[in-house]
N, CA, C and O atoms as a CHARMM CRD file, in Angstrom:
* protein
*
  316
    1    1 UNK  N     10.11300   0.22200  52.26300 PROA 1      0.00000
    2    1 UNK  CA     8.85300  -0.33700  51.81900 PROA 1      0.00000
    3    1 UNK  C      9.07000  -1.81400  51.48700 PROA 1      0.00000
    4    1 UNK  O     10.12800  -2.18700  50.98100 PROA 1      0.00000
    5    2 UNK  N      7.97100  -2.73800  51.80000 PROA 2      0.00000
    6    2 UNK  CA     8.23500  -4.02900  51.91500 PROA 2      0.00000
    7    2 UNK  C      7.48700  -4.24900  50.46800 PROA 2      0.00000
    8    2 UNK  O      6.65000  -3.71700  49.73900 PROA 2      0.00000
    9    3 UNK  N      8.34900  -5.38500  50.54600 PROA 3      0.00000
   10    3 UNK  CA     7.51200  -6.37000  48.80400 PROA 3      0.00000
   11    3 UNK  C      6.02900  -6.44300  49.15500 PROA 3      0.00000
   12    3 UNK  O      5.50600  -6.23700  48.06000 PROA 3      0.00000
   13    4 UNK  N      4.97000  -6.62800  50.10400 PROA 4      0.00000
   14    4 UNK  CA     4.11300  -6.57500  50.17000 PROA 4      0.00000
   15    4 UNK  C      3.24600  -5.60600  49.69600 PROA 4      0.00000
   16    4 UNK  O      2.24200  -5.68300  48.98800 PROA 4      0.00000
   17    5 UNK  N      4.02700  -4.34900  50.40600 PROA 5      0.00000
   18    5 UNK  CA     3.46700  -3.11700  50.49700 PROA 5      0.00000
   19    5 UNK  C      3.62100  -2.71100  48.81000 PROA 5      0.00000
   20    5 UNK  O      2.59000  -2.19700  48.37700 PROA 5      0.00000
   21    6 UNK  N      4.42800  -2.81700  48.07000 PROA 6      0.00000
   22    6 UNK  CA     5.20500  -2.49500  46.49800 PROA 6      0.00000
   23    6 UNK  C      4.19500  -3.16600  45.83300 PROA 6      0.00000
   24    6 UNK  O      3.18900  -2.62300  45.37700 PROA 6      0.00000
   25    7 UNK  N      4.52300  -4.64000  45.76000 PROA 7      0.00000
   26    7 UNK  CA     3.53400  -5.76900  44.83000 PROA 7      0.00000
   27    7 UNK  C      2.10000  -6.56700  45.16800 PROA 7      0.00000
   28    7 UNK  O      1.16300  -7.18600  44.66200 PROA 7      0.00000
   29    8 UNK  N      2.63000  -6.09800  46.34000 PROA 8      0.00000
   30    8 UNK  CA     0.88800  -7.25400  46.87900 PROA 8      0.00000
   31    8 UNK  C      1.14700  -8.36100  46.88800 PROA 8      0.00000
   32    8 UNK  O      0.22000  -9.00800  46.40100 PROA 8      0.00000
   33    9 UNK  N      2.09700  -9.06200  47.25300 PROA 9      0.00000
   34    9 UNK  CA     2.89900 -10.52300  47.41600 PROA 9      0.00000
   35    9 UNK  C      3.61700 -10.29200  48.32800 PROA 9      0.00000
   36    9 UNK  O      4.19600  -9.24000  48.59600 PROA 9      0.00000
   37   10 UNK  N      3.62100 -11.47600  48.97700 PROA 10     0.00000
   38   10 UNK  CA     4.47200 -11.89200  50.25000 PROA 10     0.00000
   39   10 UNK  C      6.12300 -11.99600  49.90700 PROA 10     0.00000
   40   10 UNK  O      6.53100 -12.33900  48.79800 PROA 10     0.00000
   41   11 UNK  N      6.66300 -11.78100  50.59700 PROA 11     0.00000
   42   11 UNK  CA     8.77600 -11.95400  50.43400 PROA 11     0.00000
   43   11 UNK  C      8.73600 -13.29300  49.11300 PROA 11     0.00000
   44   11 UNK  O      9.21300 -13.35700  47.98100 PROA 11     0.00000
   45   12 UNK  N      7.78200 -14.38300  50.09300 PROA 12     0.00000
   46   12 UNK  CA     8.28200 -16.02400  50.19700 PROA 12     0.00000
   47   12 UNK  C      7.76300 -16.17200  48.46200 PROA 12     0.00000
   48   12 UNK  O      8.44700 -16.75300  47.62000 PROA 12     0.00000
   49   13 UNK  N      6.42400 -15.51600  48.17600 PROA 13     0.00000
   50   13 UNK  CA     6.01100 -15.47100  46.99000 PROA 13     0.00000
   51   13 UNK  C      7.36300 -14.98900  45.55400 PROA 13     0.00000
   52   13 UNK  O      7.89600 -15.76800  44.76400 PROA 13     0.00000
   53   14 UNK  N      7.57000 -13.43100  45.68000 PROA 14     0.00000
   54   14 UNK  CA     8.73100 -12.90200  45.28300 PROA 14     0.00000
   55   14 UNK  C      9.72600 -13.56400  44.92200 PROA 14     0.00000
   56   14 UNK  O     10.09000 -13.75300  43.76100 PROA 14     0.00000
   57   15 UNK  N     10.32100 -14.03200  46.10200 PROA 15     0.00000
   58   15 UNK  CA    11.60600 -15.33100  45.81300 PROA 15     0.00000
   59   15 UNK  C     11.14900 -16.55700  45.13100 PROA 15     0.00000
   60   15 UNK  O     12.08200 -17.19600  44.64500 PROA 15     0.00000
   61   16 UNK  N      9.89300 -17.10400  44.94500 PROA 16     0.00000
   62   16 UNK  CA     9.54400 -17.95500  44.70900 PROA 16     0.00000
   63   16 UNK  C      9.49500 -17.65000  42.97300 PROA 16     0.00000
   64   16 UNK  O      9.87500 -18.56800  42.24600 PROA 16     0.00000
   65   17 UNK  N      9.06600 -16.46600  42.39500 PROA 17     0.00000
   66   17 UNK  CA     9.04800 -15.64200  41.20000 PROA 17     0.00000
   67   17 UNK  C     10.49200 -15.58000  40.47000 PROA 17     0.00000
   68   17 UNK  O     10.81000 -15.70600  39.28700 PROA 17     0.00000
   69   18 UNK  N     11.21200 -15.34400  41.60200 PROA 18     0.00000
   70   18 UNK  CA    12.55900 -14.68100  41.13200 PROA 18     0.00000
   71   18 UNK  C     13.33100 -16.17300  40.57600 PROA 18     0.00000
   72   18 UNK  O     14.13200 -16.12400  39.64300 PROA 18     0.00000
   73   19 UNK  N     13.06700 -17.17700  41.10300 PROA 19     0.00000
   74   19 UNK  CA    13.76600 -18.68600  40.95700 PROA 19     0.00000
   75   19 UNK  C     12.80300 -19.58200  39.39800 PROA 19     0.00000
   76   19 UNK  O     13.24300 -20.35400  38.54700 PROA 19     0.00000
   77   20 UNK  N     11.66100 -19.11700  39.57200 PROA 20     0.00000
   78   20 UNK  CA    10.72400 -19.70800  38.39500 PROA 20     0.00000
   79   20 UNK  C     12.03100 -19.62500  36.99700 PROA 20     0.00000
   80   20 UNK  O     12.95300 -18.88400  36.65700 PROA 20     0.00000
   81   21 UNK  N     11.27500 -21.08300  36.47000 PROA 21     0.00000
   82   21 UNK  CA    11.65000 -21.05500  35.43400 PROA 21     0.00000
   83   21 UNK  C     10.87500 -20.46700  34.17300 PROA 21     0.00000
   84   21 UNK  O     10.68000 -21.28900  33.27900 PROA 21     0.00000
   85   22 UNK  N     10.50900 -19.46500  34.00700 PROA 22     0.00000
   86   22 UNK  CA     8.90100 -19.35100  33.05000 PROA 22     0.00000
   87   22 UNK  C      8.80000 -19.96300  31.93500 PROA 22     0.00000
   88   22 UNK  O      9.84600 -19.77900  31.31400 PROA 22     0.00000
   89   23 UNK  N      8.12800 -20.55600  31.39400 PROA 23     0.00000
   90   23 UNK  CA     7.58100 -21.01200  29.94100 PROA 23     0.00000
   91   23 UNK  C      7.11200 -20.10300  28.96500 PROA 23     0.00000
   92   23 UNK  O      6.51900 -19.11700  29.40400 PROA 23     0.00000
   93   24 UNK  N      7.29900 -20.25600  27.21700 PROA 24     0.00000
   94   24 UNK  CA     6.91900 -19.24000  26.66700 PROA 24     0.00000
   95   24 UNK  C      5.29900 -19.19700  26.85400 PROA 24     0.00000
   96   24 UNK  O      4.44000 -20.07900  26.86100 PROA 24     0.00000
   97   25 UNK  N      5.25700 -17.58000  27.02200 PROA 25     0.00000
   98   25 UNK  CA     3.99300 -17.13200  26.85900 PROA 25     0.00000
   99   25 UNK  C      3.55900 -16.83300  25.77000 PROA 25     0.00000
  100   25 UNK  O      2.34500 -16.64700  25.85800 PROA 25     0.00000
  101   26 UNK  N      4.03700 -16.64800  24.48800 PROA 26     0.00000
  102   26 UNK  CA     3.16400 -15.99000  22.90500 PROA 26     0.00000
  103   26 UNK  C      3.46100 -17.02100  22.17000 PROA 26     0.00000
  104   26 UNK  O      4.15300 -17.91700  22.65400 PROA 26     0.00000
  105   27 UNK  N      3.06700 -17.08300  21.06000 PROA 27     0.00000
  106   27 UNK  CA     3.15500 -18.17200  19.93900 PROA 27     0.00000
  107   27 UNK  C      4.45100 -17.77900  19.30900 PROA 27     0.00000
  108   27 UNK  O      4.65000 -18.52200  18.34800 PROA 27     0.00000
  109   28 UNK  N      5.50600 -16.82300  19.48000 PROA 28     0.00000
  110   28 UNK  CA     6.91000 -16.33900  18.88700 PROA 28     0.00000
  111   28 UNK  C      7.84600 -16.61000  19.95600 PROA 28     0.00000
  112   28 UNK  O      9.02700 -16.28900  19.82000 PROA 28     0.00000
  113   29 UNK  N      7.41300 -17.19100  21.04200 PROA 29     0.00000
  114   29 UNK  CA     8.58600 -17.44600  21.84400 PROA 29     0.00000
  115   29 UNK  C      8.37300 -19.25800  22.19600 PROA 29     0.00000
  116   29 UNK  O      7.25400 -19.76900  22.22500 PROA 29     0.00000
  117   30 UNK  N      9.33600 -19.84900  22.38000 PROA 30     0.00000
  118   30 UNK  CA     9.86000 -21.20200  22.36200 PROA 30     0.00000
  119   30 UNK  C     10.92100 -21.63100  23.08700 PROA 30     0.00000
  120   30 UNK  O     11.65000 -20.68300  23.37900 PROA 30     0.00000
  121   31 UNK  N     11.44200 -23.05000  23.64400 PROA 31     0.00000
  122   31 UNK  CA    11.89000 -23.22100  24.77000 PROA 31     0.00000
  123   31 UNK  C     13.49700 -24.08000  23.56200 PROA 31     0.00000
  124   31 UNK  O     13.33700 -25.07600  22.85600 PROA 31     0.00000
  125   32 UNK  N     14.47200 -23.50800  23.66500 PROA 32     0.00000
  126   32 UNK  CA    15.86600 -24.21400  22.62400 PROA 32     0.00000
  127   32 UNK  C     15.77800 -25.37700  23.06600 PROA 32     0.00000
  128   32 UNK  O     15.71100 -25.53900  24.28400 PROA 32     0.00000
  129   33 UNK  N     15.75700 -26.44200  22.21400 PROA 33     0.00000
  130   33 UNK  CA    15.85000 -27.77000  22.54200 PROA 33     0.00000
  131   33 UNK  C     17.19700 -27.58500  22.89900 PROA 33     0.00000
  132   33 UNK  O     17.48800 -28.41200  23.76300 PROA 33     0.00000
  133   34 UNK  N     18.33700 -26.71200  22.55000 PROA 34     0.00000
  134   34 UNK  CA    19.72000 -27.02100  22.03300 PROA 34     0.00000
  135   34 UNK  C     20.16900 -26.52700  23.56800 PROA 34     0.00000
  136   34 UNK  O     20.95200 -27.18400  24.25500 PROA 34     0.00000
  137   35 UNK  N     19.50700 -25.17000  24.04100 PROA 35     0.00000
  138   35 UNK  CA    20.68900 -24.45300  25.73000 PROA 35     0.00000
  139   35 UNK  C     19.62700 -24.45000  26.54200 PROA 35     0.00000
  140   35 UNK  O     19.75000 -24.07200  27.70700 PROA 35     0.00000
  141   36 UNK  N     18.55700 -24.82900  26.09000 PROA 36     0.00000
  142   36 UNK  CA    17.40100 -24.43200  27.05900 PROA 36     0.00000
  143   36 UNK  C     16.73600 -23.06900  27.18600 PROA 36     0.00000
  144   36 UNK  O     15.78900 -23.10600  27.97200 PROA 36     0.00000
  145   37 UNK  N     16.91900 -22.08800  26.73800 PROA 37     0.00000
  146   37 UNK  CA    16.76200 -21.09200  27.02100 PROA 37     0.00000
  147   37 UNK  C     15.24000 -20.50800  26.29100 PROA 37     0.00000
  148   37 UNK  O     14.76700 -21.10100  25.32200 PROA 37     0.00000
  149   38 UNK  N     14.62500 -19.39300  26.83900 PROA 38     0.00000
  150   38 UNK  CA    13.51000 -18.84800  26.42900 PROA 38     0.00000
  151   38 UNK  C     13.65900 -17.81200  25.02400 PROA 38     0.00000
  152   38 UNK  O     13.65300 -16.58600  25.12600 PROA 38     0.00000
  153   39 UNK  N     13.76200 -18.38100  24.00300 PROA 39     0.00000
  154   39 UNK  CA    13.67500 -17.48900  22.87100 PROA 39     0.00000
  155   39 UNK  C     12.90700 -17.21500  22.24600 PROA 39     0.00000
  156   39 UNK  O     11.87500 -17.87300  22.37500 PROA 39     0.00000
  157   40 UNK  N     12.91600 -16.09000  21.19000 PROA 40     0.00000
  158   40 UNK  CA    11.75400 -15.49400  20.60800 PROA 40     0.00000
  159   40 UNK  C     11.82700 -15.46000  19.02600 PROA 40     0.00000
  160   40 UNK  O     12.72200 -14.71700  18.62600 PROA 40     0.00000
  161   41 UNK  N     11.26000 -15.94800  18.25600 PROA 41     0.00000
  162   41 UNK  CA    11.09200 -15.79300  16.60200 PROA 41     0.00000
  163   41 UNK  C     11.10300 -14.49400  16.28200 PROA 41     0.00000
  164   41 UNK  O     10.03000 -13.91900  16.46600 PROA 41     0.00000
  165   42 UNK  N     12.04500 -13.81300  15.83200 PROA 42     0.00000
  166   42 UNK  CA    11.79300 -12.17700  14.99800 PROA 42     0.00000
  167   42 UNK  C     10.73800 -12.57000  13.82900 PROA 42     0.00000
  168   42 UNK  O     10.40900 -13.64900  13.33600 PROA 42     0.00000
  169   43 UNK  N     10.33800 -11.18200  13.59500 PROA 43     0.00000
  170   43 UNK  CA     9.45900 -11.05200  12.66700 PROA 43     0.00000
  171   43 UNK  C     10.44600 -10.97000  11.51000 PROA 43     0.00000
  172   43 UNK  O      9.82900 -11.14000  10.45900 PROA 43     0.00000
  173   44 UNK  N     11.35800 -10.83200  11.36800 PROA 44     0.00000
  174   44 UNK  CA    12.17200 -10.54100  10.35300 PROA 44     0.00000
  175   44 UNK  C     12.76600 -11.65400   9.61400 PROA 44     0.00000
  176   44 UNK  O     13.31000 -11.71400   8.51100 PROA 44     0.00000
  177   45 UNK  N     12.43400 -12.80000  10.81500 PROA 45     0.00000
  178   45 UNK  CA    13.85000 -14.00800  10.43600 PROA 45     0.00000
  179   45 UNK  C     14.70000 -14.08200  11.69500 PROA 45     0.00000
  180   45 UNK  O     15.03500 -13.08700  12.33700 PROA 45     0.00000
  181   46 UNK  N     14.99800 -15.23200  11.97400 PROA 46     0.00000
  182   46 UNK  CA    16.02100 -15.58500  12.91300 PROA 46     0.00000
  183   46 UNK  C     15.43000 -15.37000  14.23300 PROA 46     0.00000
  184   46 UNK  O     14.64800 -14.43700  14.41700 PROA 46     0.00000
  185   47 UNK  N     15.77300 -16.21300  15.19200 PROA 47     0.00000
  186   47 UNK  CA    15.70100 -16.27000  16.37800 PROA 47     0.00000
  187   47 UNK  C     16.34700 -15.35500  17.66700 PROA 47     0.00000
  188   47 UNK  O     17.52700 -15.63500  17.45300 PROA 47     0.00000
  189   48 UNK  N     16.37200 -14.86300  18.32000 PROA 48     0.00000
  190   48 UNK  CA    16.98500 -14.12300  19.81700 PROA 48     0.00000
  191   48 UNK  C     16.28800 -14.73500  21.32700 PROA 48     0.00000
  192   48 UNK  O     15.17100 -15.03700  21.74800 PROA 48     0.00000
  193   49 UNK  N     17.62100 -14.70300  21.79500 PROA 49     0.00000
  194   49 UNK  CA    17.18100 -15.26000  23.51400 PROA 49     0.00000
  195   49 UNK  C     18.20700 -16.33500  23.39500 PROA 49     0.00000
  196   49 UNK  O     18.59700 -16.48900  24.55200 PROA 49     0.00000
  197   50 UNK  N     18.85000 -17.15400  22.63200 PROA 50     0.00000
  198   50 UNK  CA    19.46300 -17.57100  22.76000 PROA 50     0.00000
  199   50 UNK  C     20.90400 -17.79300  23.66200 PROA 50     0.00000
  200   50 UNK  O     21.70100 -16.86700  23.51200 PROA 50     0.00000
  201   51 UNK  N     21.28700 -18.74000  24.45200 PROA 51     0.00000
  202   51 UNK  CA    22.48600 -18.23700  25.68500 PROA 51     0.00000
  203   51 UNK  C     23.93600 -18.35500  24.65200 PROA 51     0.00000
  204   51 UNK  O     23.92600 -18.72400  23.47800 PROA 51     0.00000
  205   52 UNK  N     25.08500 -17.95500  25.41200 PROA 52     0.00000
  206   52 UNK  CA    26.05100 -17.72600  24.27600 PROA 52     0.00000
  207   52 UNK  C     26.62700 -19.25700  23.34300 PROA 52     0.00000
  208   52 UNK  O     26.86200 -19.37300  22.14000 PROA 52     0.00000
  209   53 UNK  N     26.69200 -19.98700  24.13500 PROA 53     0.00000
  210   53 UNK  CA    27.35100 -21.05300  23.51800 PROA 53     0.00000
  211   53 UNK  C     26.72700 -22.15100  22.67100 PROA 53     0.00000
  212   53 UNK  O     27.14700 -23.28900  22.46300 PROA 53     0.00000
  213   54 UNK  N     25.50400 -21.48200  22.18200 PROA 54     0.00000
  214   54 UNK  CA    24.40000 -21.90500  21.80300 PROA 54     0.00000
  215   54 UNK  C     24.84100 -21.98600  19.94100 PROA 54     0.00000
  216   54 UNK  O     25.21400 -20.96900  19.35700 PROA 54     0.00000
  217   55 UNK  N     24.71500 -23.29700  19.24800 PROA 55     0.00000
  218   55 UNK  CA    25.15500 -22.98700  17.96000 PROA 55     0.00000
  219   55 UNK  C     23.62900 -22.24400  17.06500 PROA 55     0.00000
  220   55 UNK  O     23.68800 -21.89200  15.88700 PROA 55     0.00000
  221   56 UNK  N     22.64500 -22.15600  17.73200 PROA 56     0.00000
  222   56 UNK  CA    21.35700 -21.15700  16.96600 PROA 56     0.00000
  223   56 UNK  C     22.02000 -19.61900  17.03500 PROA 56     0.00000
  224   56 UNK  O     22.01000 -18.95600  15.99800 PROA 56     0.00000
  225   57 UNK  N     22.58100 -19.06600  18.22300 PROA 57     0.00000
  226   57 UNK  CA    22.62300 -17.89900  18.82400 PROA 57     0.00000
  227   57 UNK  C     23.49100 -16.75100  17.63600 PROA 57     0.00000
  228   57 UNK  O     24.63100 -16.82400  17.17800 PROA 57     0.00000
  229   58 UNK  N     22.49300 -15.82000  17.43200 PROA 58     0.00000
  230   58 UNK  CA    22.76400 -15.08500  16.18100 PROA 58     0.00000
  231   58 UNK  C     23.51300 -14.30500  16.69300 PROA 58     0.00000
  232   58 UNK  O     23.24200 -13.87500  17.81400 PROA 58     0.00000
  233   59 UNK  N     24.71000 -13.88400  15.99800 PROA 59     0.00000
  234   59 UNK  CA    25.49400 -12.73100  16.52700 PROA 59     0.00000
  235   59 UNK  C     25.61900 -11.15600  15.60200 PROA 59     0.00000
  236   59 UNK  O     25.62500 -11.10500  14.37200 PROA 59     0.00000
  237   60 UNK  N     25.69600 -10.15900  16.36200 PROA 60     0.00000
  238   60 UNK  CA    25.98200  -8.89300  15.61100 PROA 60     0.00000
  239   60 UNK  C     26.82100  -8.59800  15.02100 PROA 60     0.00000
  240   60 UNK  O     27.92900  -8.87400  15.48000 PROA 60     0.00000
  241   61 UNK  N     26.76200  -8.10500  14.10600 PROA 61     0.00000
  242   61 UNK  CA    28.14500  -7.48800  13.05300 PROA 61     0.00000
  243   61 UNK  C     27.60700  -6.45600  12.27500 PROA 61     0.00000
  244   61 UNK  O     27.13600  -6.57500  11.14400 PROA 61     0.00000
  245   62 UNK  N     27.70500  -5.42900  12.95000 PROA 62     0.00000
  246   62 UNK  CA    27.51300  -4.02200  11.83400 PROA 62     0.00000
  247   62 UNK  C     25.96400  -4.19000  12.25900 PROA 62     0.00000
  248   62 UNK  O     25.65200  -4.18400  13.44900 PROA 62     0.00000
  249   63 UNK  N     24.74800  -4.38000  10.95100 PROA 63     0.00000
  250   63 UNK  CA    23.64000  -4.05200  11.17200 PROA 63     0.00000
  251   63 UNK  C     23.08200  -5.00300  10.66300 PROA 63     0.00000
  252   63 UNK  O     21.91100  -4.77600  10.35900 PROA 63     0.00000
  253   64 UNK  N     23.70000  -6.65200  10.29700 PROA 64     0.00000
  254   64 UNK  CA    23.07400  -7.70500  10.01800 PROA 64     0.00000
  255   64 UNK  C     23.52900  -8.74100  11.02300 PROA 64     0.00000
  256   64 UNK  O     24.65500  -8.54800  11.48200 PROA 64     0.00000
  257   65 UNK  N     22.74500 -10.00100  11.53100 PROA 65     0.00000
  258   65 UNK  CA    23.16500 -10.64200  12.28400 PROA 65     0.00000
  259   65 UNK  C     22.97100 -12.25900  11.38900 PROA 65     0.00000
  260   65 UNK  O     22.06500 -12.79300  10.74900 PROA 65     0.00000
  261   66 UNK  N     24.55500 -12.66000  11.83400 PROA 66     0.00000
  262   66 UNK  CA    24.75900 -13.98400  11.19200 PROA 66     0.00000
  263   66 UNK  C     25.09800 -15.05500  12.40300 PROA 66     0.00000
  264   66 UNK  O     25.60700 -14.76800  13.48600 PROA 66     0.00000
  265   67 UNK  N     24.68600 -16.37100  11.94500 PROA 67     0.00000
  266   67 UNK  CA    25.52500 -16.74500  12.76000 PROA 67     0.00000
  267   67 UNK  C     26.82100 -17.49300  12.86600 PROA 67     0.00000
  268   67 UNK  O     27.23400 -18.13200  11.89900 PROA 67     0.00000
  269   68 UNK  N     27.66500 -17.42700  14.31600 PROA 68     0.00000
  270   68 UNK  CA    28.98400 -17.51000  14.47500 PROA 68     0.00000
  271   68 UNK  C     29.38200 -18.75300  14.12200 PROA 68     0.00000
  272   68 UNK  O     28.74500 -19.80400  14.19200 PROA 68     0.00000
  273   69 UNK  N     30.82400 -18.49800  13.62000 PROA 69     0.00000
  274   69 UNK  CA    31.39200 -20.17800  13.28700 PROA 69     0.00000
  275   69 UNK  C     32.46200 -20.67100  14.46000 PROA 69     0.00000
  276   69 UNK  O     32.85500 -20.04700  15.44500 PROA 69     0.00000
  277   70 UNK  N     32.73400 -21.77200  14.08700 PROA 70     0.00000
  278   70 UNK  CA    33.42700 -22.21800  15.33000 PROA 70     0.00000
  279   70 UNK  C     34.62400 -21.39400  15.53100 PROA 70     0.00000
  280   70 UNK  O     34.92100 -20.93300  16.63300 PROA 70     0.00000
  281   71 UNK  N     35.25100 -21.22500  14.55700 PROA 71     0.00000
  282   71 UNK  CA    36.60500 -20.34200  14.41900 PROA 71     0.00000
  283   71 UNK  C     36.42600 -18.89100  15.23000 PROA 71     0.00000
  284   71 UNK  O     37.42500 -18.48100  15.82200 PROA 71     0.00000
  285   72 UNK  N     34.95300 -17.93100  15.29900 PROA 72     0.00000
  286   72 UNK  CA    34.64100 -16.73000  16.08700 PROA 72     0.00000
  287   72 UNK  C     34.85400 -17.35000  17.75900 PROA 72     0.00000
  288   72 UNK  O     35.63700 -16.94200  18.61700 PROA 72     0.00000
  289   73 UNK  N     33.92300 -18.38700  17.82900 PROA 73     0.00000
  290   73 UNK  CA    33.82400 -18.52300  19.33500 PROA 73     0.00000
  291   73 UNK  C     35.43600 -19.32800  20.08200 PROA 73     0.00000
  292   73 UNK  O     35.93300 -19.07800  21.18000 PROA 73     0.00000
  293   74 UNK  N     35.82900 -20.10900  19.24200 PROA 74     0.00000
  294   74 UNK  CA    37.59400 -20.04300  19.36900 PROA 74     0.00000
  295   74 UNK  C     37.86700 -19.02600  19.90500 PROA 74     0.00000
  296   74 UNK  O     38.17200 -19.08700  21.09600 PROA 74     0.00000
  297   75 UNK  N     37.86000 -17.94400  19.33900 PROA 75     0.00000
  298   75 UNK  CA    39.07000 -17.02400  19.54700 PROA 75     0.00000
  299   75 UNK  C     38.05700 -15.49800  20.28200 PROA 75     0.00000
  300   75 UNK  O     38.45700 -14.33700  20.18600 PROA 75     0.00000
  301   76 UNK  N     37.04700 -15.81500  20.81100 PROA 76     0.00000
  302   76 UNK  CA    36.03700 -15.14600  21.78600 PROA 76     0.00000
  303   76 UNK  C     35.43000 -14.35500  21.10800 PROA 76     0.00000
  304   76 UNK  O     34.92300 -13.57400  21.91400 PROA 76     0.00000
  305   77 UNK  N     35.00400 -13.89600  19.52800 PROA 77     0.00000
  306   77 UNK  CA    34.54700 -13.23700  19.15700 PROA 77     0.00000
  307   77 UNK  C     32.99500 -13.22700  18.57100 PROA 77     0.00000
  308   77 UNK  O     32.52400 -12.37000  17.82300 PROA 77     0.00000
  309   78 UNK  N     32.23300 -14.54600  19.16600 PROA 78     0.00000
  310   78 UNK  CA    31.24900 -14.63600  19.50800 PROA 78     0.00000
  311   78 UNK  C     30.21900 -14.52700  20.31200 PROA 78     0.00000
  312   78 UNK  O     29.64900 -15.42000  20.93900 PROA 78     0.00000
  313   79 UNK  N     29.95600 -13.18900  20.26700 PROA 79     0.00000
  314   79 UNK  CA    29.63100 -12.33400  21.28400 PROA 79     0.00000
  315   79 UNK  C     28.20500 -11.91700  21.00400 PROA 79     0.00000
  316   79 UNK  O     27.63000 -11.13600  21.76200 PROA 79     0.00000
């Protein structure tokens, strides 16, 4: 089954989708001045979407997320 037949768009359209850069769509998502990336405001606090090497980019630990210091991403544990 062709992308046409699936989505109702042409191949050239599709690929053209797949390469987009999108912009935020809701008032909780925003463009990082810092990696570029498409992130989103939690309702809770703190930001997600962030790319890794990003000094916003909140990391997991257990069931609170802080973020990493230089000394984690040193030694790869900024994950």
């Amino acid at each position: 089954m062709s992308a046409e037949q699936l989505l109702g768009i042409s191949l050239d359209e599709l690929r053209a989708r797949e390469r987009s850069n999108p912009g935020p769509t809701t008032s909780r998502e925003f463009r990082c001045d810092e990696c570029g990336a498409r992130c989103t405001r939690l309702t809770e606090g703190g930001e997600a979407g962030h790319r890794y090497d990003c000094s916003r980019r909140l990391q997991r630990t257990g069931d609170e997320r802080v973020r990493p210091s230089l000394d984690d991403l040193d030694r790869g544990e900024g994950q």
